[in-house]
C-alpha positions in Angstrom: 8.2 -14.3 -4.3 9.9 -12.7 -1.5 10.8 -15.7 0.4 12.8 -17.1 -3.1 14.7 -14.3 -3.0 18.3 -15.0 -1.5 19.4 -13.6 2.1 20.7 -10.5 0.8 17.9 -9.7 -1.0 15.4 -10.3 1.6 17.7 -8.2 3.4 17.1 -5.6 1.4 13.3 -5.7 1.4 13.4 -5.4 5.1 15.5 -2.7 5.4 13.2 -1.1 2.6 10.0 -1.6 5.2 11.6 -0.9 8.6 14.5 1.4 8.1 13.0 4.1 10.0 11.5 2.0 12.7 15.5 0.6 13.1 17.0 3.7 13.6 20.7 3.6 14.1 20.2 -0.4 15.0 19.8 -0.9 10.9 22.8 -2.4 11.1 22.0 -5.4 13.4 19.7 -6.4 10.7 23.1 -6.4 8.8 25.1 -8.7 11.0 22.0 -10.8 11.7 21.8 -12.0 7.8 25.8 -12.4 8.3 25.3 -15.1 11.3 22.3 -16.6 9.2 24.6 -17.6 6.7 27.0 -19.0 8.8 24.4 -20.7 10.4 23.5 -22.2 7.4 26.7 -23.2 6.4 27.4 -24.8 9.8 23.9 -26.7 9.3 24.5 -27.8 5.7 21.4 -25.9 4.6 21.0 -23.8 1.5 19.0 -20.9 2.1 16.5 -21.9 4.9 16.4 -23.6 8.1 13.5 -25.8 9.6 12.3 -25.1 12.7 14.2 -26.6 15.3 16.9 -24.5 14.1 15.3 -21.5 13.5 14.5 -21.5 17.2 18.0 -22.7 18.0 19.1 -19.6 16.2 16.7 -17.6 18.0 17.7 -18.6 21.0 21.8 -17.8 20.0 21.0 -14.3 19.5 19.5 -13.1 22.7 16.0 -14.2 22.0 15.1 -16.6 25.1 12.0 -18.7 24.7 10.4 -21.9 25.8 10.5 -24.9 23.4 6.8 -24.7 22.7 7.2 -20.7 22.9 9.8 -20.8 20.2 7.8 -23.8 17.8 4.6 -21.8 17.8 5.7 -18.4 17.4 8.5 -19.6 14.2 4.9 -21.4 12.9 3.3 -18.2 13.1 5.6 -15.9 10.7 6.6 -19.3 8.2 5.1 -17.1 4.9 4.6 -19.8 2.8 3.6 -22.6 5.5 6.1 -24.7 3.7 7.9 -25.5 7.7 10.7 -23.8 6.8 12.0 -20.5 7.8 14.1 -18.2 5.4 16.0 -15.1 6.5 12.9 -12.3 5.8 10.7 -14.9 8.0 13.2 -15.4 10.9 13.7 -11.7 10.8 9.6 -11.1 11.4 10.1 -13.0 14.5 13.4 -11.2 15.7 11.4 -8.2 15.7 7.9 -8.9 15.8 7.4 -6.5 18.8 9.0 -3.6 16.6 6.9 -4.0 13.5 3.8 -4.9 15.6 4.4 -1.3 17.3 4.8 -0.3 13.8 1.4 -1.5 12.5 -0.7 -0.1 15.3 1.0 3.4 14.9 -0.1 3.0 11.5 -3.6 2.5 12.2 -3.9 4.5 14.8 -5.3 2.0 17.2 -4.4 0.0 20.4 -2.1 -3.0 20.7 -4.7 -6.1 21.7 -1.3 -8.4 22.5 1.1 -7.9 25.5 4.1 -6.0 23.6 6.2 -5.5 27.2 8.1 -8.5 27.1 9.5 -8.2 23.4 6.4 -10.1 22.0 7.5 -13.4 23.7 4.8 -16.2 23.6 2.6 -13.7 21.0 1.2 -16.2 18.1 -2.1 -15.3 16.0 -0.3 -11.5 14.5 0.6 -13.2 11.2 -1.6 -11.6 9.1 -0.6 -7.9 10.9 3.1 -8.2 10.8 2.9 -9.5 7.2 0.8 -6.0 6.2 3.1 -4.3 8.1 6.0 -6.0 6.2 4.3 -5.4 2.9 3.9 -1.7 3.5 6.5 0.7 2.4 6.9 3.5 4.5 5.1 6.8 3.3 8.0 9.8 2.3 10.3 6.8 1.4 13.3 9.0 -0.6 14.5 7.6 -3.9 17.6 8.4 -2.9 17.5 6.6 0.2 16.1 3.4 -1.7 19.1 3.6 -4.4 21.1 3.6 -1.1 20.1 0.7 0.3 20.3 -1.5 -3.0 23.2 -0.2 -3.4 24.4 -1.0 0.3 22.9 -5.1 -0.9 24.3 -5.3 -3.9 28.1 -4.6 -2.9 28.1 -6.4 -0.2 26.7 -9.2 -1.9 29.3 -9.5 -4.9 32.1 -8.9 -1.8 30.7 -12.1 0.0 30.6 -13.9 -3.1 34.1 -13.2 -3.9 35.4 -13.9 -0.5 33.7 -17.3 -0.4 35.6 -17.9 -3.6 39.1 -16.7 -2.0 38.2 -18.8 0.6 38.0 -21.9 -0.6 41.2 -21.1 -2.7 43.1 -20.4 0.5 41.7 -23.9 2.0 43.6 -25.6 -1.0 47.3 -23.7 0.1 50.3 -24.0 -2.1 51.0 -20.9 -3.7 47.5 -19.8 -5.5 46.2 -20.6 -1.6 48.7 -18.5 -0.5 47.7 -15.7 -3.0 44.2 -16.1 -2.3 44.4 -15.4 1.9 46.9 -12.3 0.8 43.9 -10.9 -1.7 41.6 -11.8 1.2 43.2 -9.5 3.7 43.7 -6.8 1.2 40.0 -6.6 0.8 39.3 -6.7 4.3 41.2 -3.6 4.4 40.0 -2.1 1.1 36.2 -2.9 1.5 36.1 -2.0 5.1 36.8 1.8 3.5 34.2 1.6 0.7 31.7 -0.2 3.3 32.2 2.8 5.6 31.4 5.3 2.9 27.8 3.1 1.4 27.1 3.2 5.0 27.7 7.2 5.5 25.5 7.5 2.3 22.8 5.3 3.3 23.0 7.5 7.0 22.8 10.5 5.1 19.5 9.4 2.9 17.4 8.1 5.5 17.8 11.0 7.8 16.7 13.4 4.8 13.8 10.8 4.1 12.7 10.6 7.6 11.8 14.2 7.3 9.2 13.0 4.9 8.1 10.2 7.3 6.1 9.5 9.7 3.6 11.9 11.5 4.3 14.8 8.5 3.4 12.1 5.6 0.5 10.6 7.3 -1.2 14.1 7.5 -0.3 14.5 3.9 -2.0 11.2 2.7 -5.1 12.0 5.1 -5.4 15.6 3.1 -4.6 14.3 -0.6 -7.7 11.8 0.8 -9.6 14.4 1.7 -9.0 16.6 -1.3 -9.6 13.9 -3.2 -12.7 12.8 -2.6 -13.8 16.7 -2.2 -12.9 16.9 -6.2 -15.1 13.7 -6.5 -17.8 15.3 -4.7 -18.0 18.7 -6.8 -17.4 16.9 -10.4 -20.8 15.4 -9.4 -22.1 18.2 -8.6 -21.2 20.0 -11.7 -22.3 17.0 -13.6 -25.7 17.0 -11.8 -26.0 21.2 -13.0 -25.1 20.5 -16.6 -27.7 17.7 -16.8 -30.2 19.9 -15.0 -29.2 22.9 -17.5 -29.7 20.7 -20.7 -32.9 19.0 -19.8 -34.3 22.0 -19.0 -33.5 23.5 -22.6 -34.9 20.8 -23.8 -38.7 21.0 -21.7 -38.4 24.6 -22.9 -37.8 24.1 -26.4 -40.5 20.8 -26.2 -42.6 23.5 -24.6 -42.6 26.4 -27.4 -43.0 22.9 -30.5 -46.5 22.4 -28.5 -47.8 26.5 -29.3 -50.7 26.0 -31.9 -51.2 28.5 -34.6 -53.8 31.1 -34.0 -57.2 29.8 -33.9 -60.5 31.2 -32.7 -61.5 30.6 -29.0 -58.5 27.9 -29.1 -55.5 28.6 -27.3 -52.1 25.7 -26.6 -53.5 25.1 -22.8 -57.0 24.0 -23.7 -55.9 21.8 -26.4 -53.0 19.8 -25.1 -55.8 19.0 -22.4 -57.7 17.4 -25.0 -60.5 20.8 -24.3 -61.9 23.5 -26.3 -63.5 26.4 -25.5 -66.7 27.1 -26.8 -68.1 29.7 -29.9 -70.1 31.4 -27.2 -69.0 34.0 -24.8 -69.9 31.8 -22.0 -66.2 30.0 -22.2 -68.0 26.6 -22.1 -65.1 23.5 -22.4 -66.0 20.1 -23.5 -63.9 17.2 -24.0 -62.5 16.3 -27.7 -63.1 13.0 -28.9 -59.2 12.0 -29.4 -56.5 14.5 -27.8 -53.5 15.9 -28.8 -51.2 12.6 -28.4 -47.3 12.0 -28.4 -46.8 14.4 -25.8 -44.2 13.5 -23.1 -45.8 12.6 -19.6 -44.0 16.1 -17.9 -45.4 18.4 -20.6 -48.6 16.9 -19.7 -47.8 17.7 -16.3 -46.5 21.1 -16.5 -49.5 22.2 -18.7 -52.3 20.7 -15.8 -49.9 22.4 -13.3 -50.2 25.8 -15.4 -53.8 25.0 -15.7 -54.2 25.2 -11.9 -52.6 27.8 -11.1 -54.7 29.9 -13.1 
């Protein structure tokens, strides 16, 4: 499940869903999950916070609320309705606005909440801004989703080794000492690297967002379209090759039901169950038992046959 997943990797998934609606603000997301953590630290929590702090920690970073605001709306977005609020939860309410704008240009239809005041006091869109979460973009480059795993996992295994250094460096003495050099050597080091994972990551979304958006939608709509036009004319063709076999079939039913060549007797008269009389008048009378084991629409076409005539 998403929400078991750690900070980083919840990270991940959201930059995976919204990296086009974040533009160049993609890496706020990035310092946001770096505050969480601290936050987290600070609060001597592992990996979520409750939701008095969630809203405390909504309120630190520029989202003002009411108290009541802030306890319904972190109620709203808690996935797993467990009363605790995880990173990929707390970022749903961060920006709530942004993926609710998100979902409606999706589905082409109007907002039904007041959006102009960054989605403040807004509770009852769980369900929407879940989809939305849970909806990749369409176009979404491979290259651009190696890029952004990529982006996680480094900066994942250099947190992980800086919390290690760090806690070294708290001890002192000389493997302390040691440890804050290394420490300032990656900041250095990494801050290079980092630059270039973010230049990639920069250079794969702009060449997916040219398969976004607008473009893709129209793409989806005619693979629909084509779709279901292929559906409609295998029917079709279906229909015609039943309609072509049956109707080999009446004819060669038809030609079994000839009768040899007998006086005043002809096929018509007796699959009616008639014959025609010795005399020239062409008197009929009925025949004790008729021809039987015909099928009900050789019956039919044979009366039909009869009438026209």
């Amino acid at each position: 499940a998403l929400v078991l997943k750690d900070t980083d990797g919840q990270l991940e998934f959201f930059l995976k869903s919204f990296i086009f609606e974040l533009g160049d603000d993609w890496k706020e997301v990035c310092e946001l999950s770096k505050k969480f953590k601290k936050y987290l630290k600070d609060q001597s929590e592992k990996k979520d916070l409750n939701h008095v702090q969630a809203s405390d920690f909504l309120q630190q970073n520029g989202k003002t609320r009411t108290g009541l605001e802030r306890k319904k709306e972190c109620k709203d977005i808690d996935l797993n309705s467990d009363g605790r609020i995880c990173f990929i939860e707390y970022l749903l309410l961060h920006y709530k606005c942004m993926i609710l704008k998100s979902y409606y240009k999706r589905t082409e239809k109007e907002p039904e909440e007041d959006l102009s005041n960054d989605g403040v006091g807004v509770t009852g869109v769980g369900p929407k801004v879940l989809e939305e979460l849970f909806t990749l973009p369409l176009g979404l480059d491979p290259k651009l989703v190696a890029a952004i795993e990529e982006f996680t996992a480094k900066k994942r295994k250099r947190e992980a080794k800086m919390a290690k250094l760090e806690k070294k460096a708290a001890k002192g003495g000389v493997l302390g000492k040691a440890a804050k050099n290394e420490i300032e050597q990656m900041m250095s080091q990494d801050l290079t690297a980092t630059n270039r994972i973010e230049l990639t990551l920069m250079a794969a979304k702009k060449k997916g967002a040219k398969k976004s958006g607008q473009e893709a939608l129209e793409a989806k709509k005619r693979a629909e379209e084509k779709k279901k036009a292929d559906k409609l004319a295998a029917g079709r063709n279906k229909m015609a090759a039943m309609a072509a076999k049956w109707g080999g079939a009446k004819k060669t039913m038809l030609n079994k039901t000839k009768t040899k060549a007998t006086p005043n007797i002809d096929s018509r008269t007796k699959t009616l169950g008639k014959i025609k009389s010795k005399s020239g008048i062409q008197k009929l009378k009925k025949v004790e038992k008729p021809r039987d084991g015909l099928p009900p629409w050789v019956k039919k076409a044979v009366k039909e046959e009869a009438k026209a005539e």
